[in-house]
C-alpha positions in Angstrom: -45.1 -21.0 -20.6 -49.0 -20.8 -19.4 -48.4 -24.9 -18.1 -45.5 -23.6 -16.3 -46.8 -20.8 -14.3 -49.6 -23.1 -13.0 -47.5 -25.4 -12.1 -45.5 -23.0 -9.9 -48.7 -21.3 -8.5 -50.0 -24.6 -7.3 -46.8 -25.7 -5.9 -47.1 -22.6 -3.7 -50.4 -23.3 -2.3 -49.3 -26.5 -1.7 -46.0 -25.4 0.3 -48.3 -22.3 1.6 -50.8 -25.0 2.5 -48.7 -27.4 4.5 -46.4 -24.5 6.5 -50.3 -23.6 7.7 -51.4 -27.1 8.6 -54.0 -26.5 6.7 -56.2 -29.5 5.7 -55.4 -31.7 3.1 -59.0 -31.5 1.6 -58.8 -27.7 1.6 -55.7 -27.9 -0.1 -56.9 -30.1 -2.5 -60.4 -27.7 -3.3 -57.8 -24.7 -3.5 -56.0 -26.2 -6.8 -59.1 -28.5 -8.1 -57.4 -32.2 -7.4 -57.8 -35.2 -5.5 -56.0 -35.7 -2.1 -54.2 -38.8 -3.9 -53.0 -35.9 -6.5 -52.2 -33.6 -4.0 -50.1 -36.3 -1.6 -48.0 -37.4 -4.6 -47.4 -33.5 -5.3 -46.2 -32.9 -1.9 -44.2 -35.6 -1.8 -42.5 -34.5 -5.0 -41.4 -31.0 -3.3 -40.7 -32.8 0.0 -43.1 -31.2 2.2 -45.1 -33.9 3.7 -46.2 -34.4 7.2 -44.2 -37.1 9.3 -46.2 -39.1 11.1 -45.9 -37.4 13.9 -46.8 -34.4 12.8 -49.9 -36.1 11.4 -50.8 -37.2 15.4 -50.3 -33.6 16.8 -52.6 -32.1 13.7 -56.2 -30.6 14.7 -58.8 -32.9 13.8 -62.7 -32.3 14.0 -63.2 -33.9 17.2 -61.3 -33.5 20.4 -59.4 -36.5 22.7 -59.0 -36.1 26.2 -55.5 -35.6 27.4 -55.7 -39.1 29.4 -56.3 -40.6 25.8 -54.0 -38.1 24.0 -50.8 -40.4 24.2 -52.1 -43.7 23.0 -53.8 -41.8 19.9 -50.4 -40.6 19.3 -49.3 -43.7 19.5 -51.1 -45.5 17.2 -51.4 -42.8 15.2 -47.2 -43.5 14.6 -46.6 -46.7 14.7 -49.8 -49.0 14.4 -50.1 -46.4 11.1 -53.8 -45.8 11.6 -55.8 -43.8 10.4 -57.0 -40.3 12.7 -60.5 -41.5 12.7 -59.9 -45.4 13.3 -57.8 -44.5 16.0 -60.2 -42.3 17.6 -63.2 -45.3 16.8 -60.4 -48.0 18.9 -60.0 -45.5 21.8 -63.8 -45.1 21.4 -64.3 -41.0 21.4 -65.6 -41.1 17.3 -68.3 -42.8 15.8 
């Protein structure tokens, strides 16, 4: 009974966490696992960011709006990575 009500308090921070946009890492600290963990748990309740969601989240360093549509871009369908595709556009290093 104690294994189940775990389970359901974590899948609430996890649904909590993604209706926020909250960071994945932060998620991850709030229930004490790994983002691998917490990316197969979300995908298990179905809550898990499309790829373009992924290119409109806030990330730690800001792209000029000239820029803003080829990181989207790559960001969907070359499938990089937020911080490779800032490092290609040159605006992270």
């Amino acid at each position: 009974m104690n294994a189940k009500l775990k389970r359901e308090a974590r899948c609430k921070i996890i649904l909590h966490g993604y209706l926020n946009n909250e960071p994945l890492k932060d998620i991850a600290t709030k229930i004490g696992c790994s983002l691998a963990s917490l990316r197969v748990s979300a995908s298990k309740l179905g809550c898990t960011r499309t790829p373009t969601e992924a290119a409109e989240f806030p990330r730690d360093f800001h792209m000029p709006e000239h820029k803003r549509e080829d990181y989207k871009q790559l960001m969907i369908s070359g499938r990089y990575k937020s911080r490779d595709c800032a490092q290609i556009l040159g605006h992270f290093e």
